[in-house]
Backbone as CSV, one residue per row, in Angstrom:
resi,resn,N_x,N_y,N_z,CA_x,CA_y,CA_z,C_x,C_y,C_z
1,UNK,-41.108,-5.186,26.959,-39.786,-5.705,27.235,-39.053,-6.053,25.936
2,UNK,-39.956,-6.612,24.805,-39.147,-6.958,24.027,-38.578,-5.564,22.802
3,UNK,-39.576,-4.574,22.768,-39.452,-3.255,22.361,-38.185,-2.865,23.152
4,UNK,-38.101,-2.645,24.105,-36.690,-2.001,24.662,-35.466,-2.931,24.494
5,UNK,-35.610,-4.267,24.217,-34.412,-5.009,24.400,-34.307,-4.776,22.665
6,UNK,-35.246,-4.722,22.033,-34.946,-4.565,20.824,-34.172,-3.170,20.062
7,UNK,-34.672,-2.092,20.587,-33.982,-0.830,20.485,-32.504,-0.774,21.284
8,UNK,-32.245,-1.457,22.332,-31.159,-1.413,22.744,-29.877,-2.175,22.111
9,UNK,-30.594,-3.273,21.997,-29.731,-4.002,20.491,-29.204,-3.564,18.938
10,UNK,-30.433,-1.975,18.531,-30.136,-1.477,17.466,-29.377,-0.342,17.935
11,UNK,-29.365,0.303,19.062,-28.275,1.245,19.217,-26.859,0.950,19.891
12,UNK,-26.469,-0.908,20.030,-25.372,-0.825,20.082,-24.877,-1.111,18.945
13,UNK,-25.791,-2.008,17.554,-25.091,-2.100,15.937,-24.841,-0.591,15.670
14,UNK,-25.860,0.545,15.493,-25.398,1.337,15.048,-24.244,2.293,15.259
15,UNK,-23.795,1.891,16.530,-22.898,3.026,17.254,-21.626,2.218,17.101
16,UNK,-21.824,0.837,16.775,-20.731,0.066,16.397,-20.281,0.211,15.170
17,UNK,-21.075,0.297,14.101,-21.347,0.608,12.895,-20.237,2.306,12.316
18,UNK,-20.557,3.014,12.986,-20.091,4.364,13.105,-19.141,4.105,13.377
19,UNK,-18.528,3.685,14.885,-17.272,3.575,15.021,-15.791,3.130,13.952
20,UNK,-16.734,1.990,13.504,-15.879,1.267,13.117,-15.655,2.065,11.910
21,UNK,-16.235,3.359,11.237,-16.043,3.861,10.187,-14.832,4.972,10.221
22,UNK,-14.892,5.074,11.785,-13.758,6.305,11.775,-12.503,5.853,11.133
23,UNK,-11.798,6.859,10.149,-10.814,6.397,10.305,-9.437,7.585,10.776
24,UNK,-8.678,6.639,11.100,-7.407,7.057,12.099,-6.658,7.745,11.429
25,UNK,-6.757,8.032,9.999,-5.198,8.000,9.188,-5.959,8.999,8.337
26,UNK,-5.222,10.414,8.509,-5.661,11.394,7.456,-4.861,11.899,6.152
27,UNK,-4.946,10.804,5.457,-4.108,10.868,4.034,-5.357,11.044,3.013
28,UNK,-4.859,11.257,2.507,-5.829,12.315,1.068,-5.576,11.244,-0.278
29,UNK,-6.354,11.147,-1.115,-6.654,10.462,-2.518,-5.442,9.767,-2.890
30,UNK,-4.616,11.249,-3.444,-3.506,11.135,-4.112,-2.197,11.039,-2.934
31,UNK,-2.505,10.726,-1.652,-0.766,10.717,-0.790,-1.517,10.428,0.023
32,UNK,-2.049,8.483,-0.025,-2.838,8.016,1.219,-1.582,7.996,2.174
33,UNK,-2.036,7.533,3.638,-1.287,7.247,4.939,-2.270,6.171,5.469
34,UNK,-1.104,4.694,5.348,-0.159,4.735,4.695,0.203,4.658,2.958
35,UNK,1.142,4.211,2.538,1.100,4.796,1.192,0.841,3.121,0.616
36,UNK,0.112,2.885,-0.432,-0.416,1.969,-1.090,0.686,0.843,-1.692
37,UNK,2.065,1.989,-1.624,2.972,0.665,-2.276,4.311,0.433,-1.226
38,UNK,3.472,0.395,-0.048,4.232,0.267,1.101,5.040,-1.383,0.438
39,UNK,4.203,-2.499,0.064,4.422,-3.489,-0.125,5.263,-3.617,-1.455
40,UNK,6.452,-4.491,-1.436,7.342,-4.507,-2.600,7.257,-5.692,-3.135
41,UNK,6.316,-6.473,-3.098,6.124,-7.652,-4.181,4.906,-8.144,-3.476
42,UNK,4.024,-8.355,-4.088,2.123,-9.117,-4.346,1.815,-9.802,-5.165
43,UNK,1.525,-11.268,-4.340,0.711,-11.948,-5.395,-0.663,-11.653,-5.614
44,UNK,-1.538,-11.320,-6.313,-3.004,-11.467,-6.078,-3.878,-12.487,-6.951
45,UNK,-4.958,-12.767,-6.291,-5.377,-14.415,-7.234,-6.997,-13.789,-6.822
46,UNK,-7.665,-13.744,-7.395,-9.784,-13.753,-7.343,-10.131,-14.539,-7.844
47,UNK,-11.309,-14.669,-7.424,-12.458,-15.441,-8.201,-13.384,-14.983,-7.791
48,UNK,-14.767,-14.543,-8.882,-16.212,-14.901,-8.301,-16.816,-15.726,-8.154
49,UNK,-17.247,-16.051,-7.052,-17.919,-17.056,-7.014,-19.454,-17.234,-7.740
50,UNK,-20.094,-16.254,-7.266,-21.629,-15.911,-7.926,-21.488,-15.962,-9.373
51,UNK,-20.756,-15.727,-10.419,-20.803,-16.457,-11.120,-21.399,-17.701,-11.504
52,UNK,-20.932,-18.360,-10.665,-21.144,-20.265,-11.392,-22.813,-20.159,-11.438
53,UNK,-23.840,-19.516,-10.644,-24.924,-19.867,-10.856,-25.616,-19.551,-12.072
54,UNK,-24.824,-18.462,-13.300,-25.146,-18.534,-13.803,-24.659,-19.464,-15.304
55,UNK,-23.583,-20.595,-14.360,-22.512,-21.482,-15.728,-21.854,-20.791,-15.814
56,UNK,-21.030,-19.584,-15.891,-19.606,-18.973,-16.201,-18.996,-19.133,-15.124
57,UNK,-17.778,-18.195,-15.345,-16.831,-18.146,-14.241,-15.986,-16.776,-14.261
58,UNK,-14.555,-16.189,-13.403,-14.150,-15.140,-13.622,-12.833,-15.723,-12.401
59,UNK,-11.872,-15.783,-13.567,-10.383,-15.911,-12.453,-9.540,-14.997,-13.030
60,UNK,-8.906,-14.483,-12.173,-7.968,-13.227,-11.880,-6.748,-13.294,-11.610
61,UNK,-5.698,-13.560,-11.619,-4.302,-12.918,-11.180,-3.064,-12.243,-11.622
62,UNK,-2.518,-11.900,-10.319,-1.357,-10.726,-10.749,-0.595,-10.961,-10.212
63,UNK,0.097,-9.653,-10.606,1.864,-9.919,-9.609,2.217,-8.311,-9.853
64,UNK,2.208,-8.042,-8.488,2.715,-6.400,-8.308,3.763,-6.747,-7.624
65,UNK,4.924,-5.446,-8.328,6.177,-5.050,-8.061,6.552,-3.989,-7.700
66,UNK,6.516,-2.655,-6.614,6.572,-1.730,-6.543,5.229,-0.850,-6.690
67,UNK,5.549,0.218,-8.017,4.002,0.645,-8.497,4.064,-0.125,-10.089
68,UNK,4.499,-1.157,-10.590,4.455,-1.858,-11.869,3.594,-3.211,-11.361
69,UNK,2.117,-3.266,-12.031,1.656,-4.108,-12.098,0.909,-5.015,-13.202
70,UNK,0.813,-6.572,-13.130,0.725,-7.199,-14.181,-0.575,-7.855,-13.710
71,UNK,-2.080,-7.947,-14.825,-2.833,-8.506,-14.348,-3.132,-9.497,-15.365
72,UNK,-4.307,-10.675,-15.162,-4.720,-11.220,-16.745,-5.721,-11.921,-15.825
73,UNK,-7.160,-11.869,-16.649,-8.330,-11.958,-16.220,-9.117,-12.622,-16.834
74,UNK,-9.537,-13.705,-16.867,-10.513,-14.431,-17.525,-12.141,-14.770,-17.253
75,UNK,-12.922,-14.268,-18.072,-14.446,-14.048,-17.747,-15.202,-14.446,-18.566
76,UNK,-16.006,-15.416,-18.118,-16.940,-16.051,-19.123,-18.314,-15.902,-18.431
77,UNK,-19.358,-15.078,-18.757,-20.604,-14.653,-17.699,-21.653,-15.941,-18.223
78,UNK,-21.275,-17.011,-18.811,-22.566,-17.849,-18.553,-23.864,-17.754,-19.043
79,UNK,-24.735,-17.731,-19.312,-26.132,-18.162,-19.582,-26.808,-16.172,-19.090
80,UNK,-26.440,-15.699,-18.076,-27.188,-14.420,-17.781,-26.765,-13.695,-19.426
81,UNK,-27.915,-12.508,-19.621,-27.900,-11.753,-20.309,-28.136,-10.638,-19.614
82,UNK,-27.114,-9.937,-19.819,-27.208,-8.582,-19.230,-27.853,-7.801,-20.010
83,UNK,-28.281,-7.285,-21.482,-28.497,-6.564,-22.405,-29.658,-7.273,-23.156
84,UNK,-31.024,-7.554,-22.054,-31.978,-7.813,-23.092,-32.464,-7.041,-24.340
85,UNK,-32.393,-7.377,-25.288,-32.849,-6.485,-26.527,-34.532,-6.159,-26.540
């Protein structure tokens, strides 16, 4: 019982999974649908969070205008070493 309730549970994630991948809108690389600068003014603001565990940090923001955009990014990675010697 618990074998079948268990397989039945993985073939409704996976078929959910799939679905949700279709997508509706057949625009290509260079001339998505819809088009990327549908929007005429964006603020954008990030942060990582995962960062802090290693003591740094990483804040982000911008301001898009059309297709002219302005970013400035500040990153301090903390205590990890990426490039052990």
């Amino acid at each position: 019982m618990k074998t079948k309730c268990f397989f039945i549970a993985m073939i409704c994630l996976v078929s959910s999974g799939l679905f949700a991948q279709m997508d509706a809108s057949k625009g290509t690389y260079w001339h998505p649908n819809p088009p990327n600068y549908k929007v005429k003014q964006a603020l954008e603001v990030e942060s990582l969070f995962y960062m802090f565990f290693t003591g740094g940090y990483h804040f982000g923001a911008g301001y898009r205008y059309g297709k002219f955009r302005v970013r400035v990014s500040v990153i301090n990675g903390g205590d990890y070493d990426a490039e052990p010697a």
